[in-house]
C-alpha positions in Angstrom: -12.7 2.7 -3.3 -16.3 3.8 -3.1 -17.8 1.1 -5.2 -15.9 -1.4 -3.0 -17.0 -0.4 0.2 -20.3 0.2 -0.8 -20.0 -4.0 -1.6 -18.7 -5.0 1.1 -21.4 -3.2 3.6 -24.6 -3.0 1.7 -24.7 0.2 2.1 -23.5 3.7 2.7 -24.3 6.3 5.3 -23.7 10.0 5.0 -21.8 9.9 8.4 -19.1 7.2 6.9 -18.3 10.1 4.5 -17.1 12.9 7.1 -14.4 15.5 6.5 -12.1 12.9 8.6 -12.0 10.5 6.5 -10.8 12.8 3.6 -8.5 14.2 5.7 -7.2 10.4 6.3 -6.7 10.1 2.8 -4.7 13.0 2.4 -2.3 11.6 5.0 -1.8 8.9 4.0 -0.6 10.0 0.8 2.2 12.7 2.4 3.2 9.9 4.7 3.5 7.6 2.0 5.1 9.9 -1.1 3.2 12.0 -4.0 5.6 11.2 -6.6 5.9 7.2 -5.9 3.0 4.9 -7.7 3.8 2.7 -4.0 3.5 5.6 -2.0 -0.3 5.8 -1.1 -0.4 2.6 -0.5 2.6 2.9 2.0 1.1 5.3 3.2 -1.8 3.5 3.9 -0.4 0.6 5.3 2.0 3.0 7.9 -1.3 5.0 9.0 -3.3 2.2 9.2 -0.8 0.5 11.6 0.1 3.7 13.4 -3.4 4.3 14.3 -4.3 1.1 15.6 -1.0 1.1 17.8 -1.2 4.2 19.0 -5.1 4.3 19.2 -4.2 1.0 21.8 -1.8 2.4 23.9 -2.9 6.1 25.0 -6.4 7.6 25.8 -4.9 10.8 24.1 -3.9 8.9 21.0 -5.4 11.9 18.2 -2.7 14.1 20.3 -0.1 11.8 19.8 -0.8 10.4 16.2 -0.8 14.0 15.4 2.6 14.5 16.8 3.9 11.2 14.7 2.3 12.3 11.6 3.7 15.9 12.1 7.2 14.0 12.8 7.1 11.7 9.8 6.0 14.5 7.2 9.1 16.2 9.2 12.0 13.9 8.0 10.2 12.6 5.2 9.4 15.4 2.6 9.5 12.9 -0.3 7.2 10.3 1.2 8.1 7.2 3.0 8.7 6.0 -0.8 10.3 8.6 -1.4 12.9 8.0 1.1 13.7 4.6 0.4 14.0 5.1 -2.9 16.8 7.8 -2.8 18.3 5.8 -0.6 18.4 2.6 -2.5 19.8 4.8 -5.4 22.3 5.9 -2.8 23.7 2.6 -1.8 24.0 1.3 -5.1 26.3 4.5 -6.1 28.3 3.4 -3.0 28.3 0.1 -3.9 28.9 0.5 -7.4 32.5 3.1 -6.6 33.6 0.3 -4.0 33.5 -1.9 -6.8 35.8 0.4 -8.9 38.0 0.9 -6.7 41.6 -1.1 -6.4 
């Protein structure tokens, strides 16, 4: 990811490099599931969008992107992935004992 942005700027600044942007990192991965090869980039793609659309709408938007994040790790503990995975595996048990039955 470094080599790539280093590419497509020229250049890199110590102050691109700050404790935030590990810390975005990090989130993005709980949001988007350890255990899932998808999940980071879920994650990415949720935090990415979450920001921007909450970033738009409030001056106070750390406060409340804090409060989402804290939310999604919340009902989440698998990952966004995660969840959607176990639920997919869910609905095809269901669908799979409708099938059996008479």
């Amino acid at each position: 990811a470094g080599a790539l942005y280093v590419f497509s700027k020229g250049s890199v600044a110590p102050d691109a490099l700050g404790v935030s942007r590990s810390v975005d990192g990090l989130v993005m991965v709980l949001l988007g599931g350890m255990q899932q090869l998808a999940g980071p980039v879920v994650g990415a793609g949720v935090f990415t969008w979450l920001h921007d659309t909450v970033a738009r709408s409030t001056d106070y938007w750390r406060a409340l992107l804090g409060g989402i994040m804290l939310l999604l790790v919340l009902l989440f503990p698998q990952g966004i992935s995660g969840f959607a995975q176990i639920w997919q595996a869910r609905a095809a048990i269901k669908n799979k004992a409708q099938e059996g039955a008479p």
